[in-house]
C-alpha distance (Angstrom), angle and dihedral (degrees) to the residues before:
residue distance angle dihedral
X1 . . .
X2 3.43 . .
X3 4.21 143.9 .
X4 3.38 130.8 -137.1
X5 4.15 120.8 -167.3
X6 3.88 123.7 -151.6
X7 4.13 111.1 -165.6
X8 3.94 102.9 -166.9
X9 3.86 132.1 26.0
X10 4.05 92.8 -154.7
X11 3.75 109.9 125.3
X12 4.14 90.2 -72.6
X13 3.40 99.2 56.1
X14 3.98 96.7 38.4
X15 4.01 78.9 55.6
X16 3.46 90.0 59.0
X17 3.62 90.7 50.2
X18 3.72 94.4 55.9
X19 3.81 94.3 53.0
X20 3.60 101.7 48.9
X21 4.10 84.4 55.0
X22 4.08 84.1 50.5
X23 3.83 84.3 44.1
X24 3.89 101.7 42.8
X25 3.69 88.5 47.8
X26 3.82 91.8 68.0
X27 4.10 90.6 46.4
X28 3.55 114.4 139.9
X29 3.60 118.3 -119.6
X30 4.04 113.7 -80.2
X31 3.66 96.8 16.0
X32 4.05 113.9 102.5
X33 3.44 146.5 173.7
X34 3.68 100.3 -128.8
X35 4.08 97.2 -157.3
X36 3.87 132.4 -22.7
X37 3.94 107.4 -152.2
X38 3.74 113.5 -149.9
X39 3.62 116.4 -152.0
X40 4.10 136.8 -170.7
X41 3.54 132.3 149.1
X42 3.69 95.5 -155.5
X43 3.96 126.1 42.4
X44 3.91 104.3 -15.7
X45 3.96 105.0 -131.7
X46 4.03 102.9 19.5
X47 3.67 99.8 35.6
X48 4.14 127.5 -143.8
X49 3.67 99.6 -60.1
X50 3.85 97.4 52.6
X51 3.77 99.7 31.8
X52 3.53 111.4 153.8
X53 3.88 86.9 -136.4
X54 3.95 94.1 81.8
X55 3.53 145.0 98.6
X56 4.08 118.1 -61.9
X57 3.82 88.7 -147.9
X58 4.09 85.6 76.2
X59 3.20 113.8 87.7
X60 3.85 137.5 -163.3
X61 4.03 118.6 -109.4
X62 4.02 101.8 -142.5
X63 3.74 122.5 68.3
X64 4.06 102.6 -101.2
X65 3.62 87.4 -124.0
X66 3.48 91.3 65.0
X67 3.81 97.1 43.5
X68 3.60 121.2 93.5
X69 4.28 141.7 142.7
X70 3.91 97.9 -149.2
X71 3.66 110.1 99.0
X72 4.07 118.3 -143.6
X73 3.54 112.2 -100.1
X74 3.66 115.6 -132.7
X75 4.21 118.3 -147.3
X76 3.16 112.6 -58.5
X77 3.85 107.8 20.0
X78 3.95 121.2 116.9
X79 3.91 124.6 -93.1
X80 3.75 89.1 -132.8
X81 4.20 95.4 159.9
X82 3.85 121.7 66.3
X83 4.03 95.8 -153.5
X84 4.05 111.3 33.6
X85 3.94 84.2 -171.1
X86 3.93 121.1 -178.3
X87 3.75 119.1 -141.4
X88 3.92 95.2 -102.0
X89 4.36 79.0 41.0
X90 3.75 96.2 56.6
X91 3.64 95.8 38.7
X92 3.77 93.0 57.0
X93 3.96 91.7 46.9
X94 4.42 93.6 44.9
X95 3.78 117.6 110.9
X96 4.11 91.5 -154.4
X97 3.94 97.9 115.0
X98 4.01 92.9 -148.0
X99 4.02 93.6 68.1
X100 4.05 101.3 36.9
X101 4.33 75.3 93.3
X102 3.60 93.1 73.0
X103 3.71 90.7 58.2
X104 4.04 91.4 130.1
X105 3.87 130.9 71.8
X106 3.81 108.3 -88.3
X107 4.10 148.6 102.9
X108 3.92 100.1 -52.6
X109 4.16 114.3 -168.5
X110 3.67 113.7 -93.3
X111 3.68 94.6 -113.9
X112 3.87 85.0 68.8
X113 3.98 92.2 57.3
X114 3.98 85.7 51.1
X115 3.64 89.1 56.0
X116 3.40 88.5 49.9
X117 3.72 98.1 44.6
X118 3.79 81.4 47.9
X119 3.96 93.6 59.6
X120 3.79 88.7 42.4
X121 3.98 92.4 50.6
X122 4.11 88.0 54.0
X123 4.27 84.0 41.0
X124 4.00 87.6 56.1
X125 3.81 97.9 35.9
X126 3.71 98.0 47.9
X127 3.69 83.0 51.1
X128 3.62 97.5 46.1
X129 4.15 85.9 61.1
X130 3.31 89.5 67.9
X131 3.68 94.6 71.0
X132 3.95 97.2 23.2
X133 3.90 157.6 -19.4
X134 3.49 116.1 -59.0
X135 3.57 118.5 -168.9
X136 4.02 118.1 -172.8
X137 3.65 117.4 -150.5
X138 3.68 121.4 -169.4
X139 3.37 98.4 -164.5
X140 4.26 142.2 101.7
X141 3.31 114.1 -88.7
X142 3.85 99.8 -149.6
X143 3.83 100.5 169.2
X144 3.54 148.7 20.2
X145 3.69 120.4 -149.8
X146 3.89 129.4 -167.1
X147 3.53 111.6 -125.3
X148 4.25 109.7 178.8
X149 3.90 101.0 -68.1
X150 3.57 102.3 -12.1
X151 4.13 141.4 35.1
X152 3.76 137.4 -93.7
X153 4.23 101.3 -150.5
X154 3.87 102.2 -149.4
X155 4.03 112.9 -153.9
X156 3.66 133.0 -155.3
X157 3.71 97.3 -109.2
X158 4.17 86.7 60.2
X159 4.14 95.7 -101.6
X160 3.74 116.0 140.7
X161 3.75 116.1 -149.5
X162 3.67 102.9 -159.9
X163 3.90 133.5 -165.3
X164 3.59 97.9 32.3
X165 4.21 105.6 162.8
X166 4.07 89.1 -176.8
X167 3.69 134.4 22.7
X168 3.85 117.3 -174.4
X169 3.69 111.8 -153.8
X170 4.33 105.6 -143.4
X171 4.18 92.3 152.8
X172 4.05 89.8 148.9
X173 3.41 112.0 -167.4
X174 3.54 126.1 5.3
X175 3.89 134.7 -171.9
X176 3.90 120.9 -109.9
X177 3.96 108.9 -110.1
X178 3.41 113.7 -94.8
X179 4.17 101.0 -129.8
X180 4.09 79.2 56.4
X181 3.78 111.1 140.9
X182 3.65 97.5 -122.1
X183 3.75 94.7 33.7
X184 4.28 82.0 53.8
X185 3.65 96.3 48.6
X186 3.66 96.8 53.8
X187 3.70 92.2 44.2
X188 3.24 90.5 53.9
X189 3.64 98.8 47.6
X190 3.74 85.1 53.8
X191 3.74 104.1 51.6
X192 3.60 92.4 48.6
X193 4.03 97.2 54.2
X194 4.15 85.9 49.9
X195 4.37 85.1 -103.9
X196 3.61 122.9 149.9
X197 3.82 109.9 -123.6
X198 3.85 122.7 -148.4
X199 4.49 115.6 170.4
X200 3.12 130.2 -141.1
X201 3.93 117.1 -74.9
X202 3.75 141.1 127.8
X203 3.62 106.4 -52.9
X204 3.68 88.1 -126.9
X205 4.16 89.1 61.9
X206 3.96 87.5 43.4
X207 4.07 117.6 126.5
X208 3.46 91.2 -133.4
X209 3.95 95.6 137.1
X210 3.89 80.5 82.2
X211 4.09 98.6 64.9
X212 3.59 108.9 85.7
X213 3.72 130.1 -133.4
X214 3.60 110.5 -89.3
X215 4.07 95.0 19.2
X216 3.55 125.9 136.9
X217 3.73 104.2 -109.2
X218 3.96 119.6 -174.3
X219 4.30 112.7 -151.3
X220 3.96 111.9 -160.0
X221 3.60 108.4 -148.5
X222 3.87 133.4 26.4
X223 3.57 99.0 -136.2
X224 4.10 132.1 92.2
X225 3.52 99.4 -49.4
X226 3.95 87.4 47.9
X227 3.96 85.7 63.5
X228 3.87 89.8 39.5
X229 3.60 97.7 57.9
X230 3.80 87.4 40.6
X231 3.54 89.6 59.3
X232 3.42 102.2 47.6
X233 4.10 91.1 48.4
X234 3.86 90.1 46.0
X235 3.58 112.7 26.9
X236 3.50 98.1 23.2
X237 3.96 93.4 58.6
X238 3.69 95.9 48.9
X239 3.89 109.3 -77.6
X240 3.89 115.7 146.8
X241 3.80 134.7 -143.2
X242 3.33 113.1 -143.9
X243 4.36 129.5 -173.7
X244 3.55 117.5 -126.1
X245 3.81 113.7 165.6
X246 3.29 113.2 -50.5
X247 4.01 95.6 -28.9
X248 3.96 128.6 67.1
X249 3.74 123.7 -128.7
X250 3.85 130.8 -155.8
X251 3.63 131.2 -128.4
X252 3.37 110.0 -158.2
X253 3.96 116.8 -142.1
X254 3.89 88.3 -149.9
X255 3.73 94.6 -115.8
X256 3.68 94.4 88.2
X257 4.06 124.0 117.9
X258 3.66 124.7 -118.6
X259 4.71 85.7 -103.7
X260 3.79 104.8 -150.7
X261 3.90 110.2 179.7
X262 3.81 143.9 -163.3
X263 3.74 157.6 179.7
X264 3.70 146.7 148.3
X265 4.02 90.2 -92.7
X266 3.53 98.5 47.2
X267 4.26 81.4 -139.3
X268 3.83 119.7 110.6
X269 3.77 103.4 -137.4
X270 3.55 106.9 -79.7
X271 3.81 123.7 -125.8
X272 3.93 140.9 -89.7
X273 3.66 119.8 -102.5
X274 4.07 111.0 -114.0
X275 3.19 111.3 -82.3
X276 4.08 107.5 -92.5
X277 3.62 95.1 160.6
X278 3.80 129.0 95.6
X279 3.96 138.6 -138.4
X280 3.74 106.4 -66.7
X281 3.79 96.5 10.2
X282 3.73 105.6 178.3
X283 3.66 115.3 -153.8
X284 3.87 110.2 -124.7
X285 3.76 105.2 -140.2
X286 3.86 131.9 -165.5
X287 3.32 104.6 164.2
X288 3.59 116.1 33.7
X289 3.70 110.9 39.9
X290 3.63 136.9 131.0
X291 3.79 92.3 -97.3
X292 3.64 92.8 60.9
X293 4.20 99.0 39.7
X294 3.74 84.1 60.7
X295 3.84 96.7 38.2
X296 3.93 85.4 58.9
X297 3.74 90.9 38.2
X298 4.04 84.7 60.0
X299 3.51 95.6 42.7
X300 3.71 92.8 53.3
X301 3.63 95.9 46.6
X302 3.73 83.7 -132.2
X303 3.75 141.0 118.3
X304 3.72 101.9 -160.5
X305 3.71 108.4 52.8
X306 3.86 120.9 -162.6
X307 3.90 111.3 -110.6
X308 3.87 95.2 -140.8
X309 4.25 90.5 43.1
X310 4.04 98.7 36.4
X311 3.59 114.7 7.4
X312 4.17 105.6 46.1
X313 3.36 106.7 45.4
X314 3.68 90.2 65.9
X315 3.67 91.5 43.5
X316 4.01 91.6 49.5
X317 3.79 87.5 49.7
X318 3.75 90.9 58.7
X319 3.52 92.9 46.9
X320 3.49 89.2 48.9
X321 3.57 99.6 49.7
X322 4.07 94.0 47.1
X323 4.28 81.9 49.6
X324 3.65 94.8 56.6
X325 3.92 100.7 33.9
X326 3.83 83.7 56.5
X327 3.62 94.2 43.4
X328 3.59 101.2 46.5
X329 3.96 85.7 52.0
X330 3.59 95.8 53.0
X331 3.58 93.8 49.5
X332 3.90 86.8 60.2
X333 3.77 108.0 -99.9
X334 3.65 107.0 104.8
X335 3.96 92.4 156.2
X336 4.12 84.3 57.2
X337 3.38 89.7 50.5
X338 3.18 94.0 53.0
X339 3.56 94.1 46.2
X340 4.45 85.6 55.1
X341 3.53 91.8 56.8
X342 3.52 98.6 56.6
X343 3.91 93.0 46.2
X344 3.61 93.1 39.8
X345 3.59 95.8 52.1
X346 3.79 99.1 49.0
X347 3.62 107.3 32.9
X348 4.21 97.8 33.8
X349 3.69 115.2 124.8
X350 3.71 100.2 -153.3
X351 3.40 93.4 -166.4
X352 4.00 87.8 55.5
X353 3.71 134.8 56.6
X354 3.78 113.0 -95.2
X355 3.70 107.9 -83.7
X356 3.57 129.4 -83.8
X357 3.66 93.9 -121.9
X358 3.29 94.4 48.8
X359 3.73 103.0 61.0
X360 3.33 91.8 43.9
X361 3.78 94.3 51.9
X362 3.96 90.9 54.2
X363 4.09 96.3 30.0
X364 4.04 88.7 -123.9
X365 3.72 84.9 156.5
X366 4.18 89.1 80.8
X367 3.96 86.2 61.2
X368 3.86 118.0 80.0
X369 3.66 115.9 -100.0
X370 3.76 108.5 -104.6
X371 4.18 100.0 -126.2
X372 3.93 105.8 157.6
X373 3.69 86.2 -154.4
X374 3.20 102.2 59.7
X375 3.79 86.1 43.5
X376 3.63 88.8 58.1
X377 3.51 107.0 45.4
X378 4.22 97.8 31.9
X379 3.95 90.5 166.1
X380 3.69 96.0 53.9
X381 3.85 102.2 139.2
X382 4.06 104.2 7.1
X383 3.77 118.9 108.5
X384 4.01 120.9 -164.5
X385 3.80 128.7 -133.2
X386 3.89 86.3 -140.4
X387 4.02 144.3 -26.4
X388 3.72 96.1 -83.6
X389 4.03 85.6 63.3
X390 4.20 94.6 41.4
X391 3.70 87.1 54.5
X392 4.17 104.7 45.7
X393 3.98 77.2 53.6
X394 4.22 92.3 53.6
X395 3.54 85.8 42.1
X396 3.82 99.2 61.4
X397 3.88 89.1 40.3
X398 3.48 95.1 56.3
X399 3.74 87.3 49.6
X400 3.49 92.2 44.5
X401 3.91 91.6 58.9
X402 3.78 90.8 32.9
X403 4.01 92.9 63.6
X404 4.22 89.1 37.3
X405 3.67 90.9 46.4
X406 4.39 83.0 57.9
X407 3.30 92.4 55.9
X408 3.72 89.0 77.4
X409 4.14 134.8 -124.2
X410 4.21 86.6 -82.3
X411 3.55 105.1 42.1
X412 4.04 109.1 23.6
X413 4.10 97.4 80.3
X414 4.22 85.3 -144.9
X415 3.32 99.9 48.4
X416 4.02 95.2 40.7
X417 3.87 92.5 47.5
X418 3.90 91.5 53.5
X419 3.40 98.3 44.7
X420 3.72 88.4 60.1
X421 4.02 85.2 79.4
X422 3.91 82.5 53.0
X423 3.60 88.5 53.7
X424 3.71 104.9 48.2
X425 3.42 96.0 36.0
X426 3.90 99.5 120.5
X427 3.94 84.7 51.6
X428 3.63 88.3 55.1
X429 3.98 97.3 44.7
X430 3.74 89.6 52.9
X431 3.91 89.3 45.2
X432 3.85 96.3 56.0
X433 4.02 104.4 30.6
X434 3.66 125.3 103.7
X435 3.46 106.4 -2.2
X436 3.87 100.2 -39.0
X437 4.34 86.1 126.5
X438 3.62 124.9 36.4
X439 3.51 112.8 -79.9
X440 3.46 94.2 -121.5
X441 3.88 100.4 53.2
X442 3.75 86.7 42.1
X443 3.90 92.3 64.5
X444 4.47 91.6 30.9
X445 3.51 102.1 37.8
X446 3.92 114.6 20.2
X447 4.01 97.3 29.1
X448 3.83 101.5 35.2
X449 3.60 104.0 35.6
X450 3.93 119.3 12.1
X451 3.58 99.6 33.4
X452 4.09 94.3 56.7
X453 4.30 82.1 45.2
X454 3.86 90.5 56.8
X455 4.02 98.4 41.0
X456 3.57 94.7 50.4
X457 4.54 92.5 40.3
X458 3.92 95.4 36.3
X459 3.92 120.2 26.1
X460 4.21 89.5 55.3
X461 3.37 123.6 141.0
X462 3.65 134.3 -107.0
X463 3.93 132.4 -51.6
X464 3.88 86.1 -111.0
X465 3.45 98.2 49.5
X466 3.61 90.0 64.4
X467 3.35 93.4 55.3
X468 3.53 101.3 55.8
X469 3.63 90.2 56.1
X470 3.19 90.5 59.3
X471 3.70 96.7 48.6
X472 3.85 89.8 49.0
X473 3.98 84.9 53.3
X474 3.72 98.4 63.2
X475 4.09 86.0 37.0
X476 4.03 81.5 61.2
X477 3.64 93.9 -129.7
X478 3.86 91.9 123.4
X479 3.56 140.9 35.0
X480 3.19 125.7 -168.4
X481 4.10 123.0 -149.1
X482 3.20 130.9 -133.3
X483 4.02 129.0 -107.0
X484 3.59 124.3 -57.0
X485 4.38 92.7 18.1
X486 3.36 106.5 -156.3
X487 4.54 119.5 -159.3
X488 3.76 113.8 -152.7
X489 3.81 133.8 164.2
X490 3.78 144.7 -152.0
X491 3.61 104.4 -135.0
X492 3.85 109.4 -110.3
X493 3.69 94.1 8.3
X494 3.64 123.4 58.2
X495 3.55 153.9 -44.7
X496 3.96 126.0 -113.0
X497 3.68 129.8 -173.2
X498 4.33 118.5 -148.0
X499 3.93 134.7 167.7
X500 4.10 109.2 -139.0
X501 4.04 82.8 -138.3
X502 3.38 103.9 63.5
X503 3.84 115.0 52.5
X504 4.31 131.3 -130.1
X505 3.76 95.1 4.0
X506 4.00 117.3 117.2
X507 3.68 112.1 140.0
X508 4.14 115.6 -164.7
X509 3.61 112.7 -120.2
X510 4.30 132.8 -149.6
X511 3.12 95.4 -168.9
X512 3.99 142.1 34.8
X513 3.50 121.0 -158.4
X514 3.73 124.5 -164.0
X515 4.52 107.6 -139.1
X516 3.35 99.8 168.5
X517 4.11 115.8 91.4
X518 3.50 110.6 -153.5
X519 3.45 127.8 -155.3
X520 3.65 95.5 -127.9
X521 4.06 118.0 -144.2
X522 3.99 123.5 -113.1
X523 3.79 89.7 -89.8
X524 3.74 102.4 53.4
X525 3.88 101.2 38.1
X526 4.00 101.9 122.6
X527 3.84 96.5 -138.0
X528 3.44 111.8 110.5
X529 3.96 100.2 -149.7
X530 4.50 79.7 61.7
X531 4.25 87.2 57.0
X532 4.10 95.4 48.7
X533 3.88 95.9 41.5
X534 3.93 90.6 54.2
X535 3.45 98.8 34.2
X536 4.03 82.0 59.6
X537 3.14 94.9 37.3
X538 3.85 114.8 -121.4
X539 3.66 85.6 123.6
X540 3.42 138.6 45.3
X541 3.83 144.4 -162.7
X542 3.89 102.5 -123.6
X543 3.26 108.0 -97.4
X544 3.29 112.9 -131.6
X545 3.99 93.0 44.3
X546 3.46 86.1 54.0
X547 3.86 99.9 54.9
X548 3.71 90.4 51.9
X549 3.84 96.7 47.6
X550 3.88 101.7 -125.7
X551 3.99 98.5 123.0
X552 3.53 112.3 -87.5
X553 3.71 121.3 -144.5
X554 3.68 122.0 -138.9
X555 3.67 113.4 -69.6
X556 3.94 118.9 -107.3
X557 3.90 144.3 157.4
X558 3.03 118.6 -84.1
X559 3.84 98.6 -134.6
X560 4.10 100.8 51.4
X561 3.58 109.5 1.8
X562 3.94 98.3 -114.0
X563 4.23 107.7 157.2
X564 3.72 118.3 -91.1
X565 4.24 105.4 -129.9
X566 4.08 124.4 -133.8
X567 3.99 83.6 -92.8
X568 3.94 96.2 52.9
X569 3.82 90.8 -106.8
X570 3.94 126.8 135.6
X571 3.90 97.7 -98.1
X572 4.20 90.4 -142.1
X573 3.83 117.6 -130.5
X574 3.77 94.0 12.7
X575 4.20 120.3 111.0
X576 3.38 136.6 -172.1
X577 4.15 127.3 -171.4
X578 3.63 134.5 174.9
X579 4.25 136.2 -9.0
X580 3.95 95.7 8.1
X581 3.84 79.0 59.7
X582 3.82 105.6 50.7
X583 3.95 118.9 126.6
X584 4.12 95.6 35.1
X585 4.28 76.0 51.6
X586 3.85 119.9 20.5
X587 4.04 129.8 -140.8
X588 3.55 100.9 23.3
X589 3.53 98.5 157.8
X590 3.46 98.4 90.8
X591 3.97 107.2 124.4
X592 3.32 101.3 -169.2
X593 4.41 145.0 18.9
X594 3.41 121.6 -109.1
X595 3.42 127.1 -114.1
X596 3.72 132.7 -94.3
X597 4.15 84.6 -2.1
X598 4.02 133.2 95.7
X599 3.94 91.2 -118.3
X600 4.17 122.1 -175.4
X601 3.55 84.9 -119.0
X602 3.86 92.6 71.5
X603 4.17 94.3 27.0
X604 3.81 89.1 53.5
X605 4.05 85.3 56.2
X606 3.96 97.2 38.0
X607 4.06 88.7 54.5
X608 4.00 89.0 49.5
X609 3.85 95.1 50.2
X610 3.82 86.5 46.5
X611 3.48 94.7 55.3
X612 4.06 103.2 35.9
X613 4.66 82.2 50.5
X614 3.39 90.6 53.9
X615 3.66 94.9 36.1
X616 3.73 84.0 59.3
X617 3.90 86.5 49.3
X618 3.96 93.7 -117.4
X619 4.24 79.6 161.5
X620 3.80 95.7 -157.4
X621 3.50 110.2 52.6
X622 3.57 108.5 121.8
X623 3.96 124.4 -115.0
X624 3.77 106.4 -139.3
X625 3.87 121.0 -152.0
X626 3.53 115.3 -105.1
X627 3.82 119.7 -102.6
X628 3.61 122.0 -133.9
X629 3.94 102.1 -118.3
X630 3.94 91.4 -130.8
X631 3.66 100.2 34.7
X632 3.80 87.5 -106.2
């Protein structure tokens, strides 16, 4: 008789939850789970960052069609669930009159997917008590104590679950303590130039009631949480969008701030390409596939490649052939397209540029070359006389990528060639994690300088979204700086924010608001239960994130995700999945599987549940093959 503990019902942890049903259906007869306590302190089935509480101005950044929790069973595993409903599935079938409006495929608010994470969480529990007790607990776990061969879970209200023989660790994201150094030093610089102070969060948990209407208000960042907080100050206090022609305008409710915003780039992330791409969509890859990673791994006589030397090359040959397939298309010759792809795809070099012939034979020298930095940092090396001039600039570029973004992920050669890195994503996770690149490159080359590229090119927001910036640009309810934005402050007086490239503009700001989420290390996650397990040691900060000071996740295997201990042993019976493990892993803030496709999301779950049943010696659950991630 044994007990099994789940700490957070986010996405992870509800994943979990949905493969131990799969896995206790299969139980062989006399061998139980005796109860599976499910734990979180915040909203119990959806956790805190999709609560169903929030704002409706937040919106969701994965078609709803394409969003689902059910993972794809491979042959062999149990139909368990009577309705393996999508998003877009469930919200077509619901009785609750308030959602039967987003009956058609598009960007629903993240309180919807925490209503439908809710209904999935009851789906998955009242399945679960089939097979067992389930107790639910909402409650903060705050420590974990050994107790012989199993745990006692200690919460904050004083209860003592006892017994446990495996806790699984899904906490999701956490805030960044507040005595943190950098968290201290801004704070500080803040209160002592009379400036309102609010860190970085999810915009939903943002203090924003406390920025008046009409206040200067300073965002950090351009990326999602730029448009989140920009939603919840516009939108979210009244402000309308309105169609006129081909543009949108904004009608402002009056409570808005005066939005000043910043980042190294100077870009606010650009946008997604429409959606071209149907259910299942399986990337077809020449270039980099598992054949050719381990081809070059031969070659080299070495198990940890280099990103920039192994791994890119065959990812920027991908890209490239997507670009110029698309390209070639739009500029009418489909048969010559045609006629690229097959050359391109048999007689590429990846490791070489494409060959002279070659783009001479299909003129690919009148397209653009496809450089993601240069896409990235477009202003590199212009300076502007004044603000008027930076921002007629932003303006076209966000039109620019606004009218490639609608030629779709297929047809507009951008948009298609960058989400290629979309598409082989899981390829690339399992390339990079634990060890698979030298350490070194993995923290120079991947971490500092391609994976900032590919969040600010690839994981944009909607076409829409774009557009309402721009509408709340000529409304003058945001200005944007220029590159490199500095903040600096007069002691006792104020705070101002500048960009060295563009000349005689420094605005004073009330208010500074941190927009960039971090994914904060071991050390400075705020959750207590993170502080007592390391300080005794039955988890650890990876060590060598830690020593170079990039935010080190919590150390795990590689091959089922059980927690690495202080002394580099397997701690037994103790799990960990998802953002408290990013850096040993990479992109763990998916929140959900995709549908019709074997994603990591539900693999990373599946290989836990295997582990923790046969951990707790259920003999006969069944050991499924692994799946190559891109069919490859």
């Amino acid at each position: 008789m044994k007990t099994v503990a789940v700490i957070g019902t986010g996405p992870r942890g509800l994943s979990v939850l949905e493969r131990l049903a799969i896995g206790l259906a299969k139980k062989p007869a006399g061998s139980e789970v005796d109860n599976i306590f499910i734990i979180d302190s915040s909203c119990v089935g959806a956790g805190r960052i999709w609560n169903p509480a929030q704002d409706e101005c937040l919106l969701m950044n994965t078609l709803s069609s394409h969003v689902t929790m059910f993972s794809e069973l491979q042959p062999g595993e149990p139909e368990v669930f009577a309705r393996r409903l999508t998003l877009q599935e469930w919200l077509n079938t619901t009785d609750i009159e308030s959602l039967k409006k987003y009956c058609a495929d598009s960007f629903v608010p993240r309180k919807i997917y925490g209503l439908y994470l809710k209904w999935f969480f009851s789906e998955v529990v009242e399945k679960l008590q089939t097979y067992t007790s389930v107790t639910v607990v909402q409650d903060e776990v705050t420590d974990i104590a050994e107790d012989r061969a199993s745990y006692n879970l200690l919460t904050k209200t004083g209860a003592t679950l006892k017994g446990v023989d495996s806790v699984v660790l899904a906490l999701g994201h956490d805030r960044c303590k507040q005595d943190s150094t950098a968290v201290e030093t801004t704070r500080t610089q803040m209160t002592c130039s009379n400036t309102k102070y609010i860190m970085a969060d999810s915009a939903a948990d943002m203090d924003l009631d406390c920025v008046r209407p009409g206040e200067s208000v300073f965002v950090r960042g351009l990326g999602l949480g730029f448009y989140d907080v920009t939603a919840r100050l516009t939108q979210g206090r009244g402000g309308i969008f309105e169609s006129q022609g081909n543009e949108l305008i904004y009608r402002p409710s009056g409570e808005e701030p005066k939005i000043y915003a910043g980042s190294r780039s100077g870009l606010p992330i650009p946008a997604r390409g429409r959606n071209q791409k149907p259910l299942g969509y399986t990337q077809t890859c020449h270039f980099f596939t598992v054949t050719r990673i381990n081809e070059r791994r031969m070659h080299s006589g070495r198990f940890s490649l280099s990103f920039t030397s192994d791994l890119y090359p065959l990812i920027q040959a991908e890209m490239e052939h997507a670009y110029y397939v698309a390209a070639l298309i739009e500029a009418g010759g489909r048969s010559v397209a045609e006629a690229f792809a097959s050359e391109h795809s048999s007689e590429r070099d990846p490791y070489r540029s494409i060959r002279a012939q070659t783009m001479s034979r299909y003129q690919l020298d009148r397209f653009p070359p496809l450089s993601l930095s240069d896409l990235a940092r477009p202003f590199s090396g212009m300076k502007f006389g004044n603000q008027h001039a930076f921002m007629e600039t932003l303006i076209q570029r966000i039109e620019w990528d606004t009218c490639e973004a609608e030629k779709g992920n297929i047809d507009g050669p951008l948009k298609a060639a960058l989400d290629v890195i979309r598409d082989v994503r899981d390829l690339l996770r399992t390339s990079v994690e634990f060890g698979h690149i030298d350490h070194d490159s993995f923290v120079s080359e991947f971490k500092h300088h391609f994976e900032p590229l590919i969040a600010l090119l690839t994981a944009g927001p909607p076409i829409f979204r774009q557009k309402e910036l721009l509408a709340l640009i000529r409304a003058g309810v945001v200005q944007i700086m220029g590159p490199e934005v500095k903040v600096d402050s007069i002691p006792g007086k104020y705070t101002y924010v500048s960009s060295p490239f563009v000349l005689g503009y420094c605005p004073r700001i009330e208010t500074y608001i941190e927009g960039m989420l971090p994914t904060p290390s071991v050390a400075q996650r705020q959750a207590l239960l993170v502080s007592n397990l390391l300080e005794k040691g039955l988890i650890r900060e990876h060590p060598k994130f830690k020593l170079i000071g990039i935010g080190g996740g919590i150390d795990i295997t590689s091959n089922n995700y059980q927690v690495v201990n202080r002394a580099g042993d397997n701690q037994k019976g103790m799990f960990c999945l998802g953002i408290p493990t990013e850096n040993p892993k990479w992109f763990t803030q998916v929140g959900s599987g995709t549908a019709r496709k074997i994603s990591s999301f539900t693999m990373d779950a599946k290989v836990l549940v295997t582990h923790l049943l046969k951990e707790l010696e259920l003999k006969n659950y069944p050991e499924y093959k692994a799946v190559s991630l891109n069919g490859q």
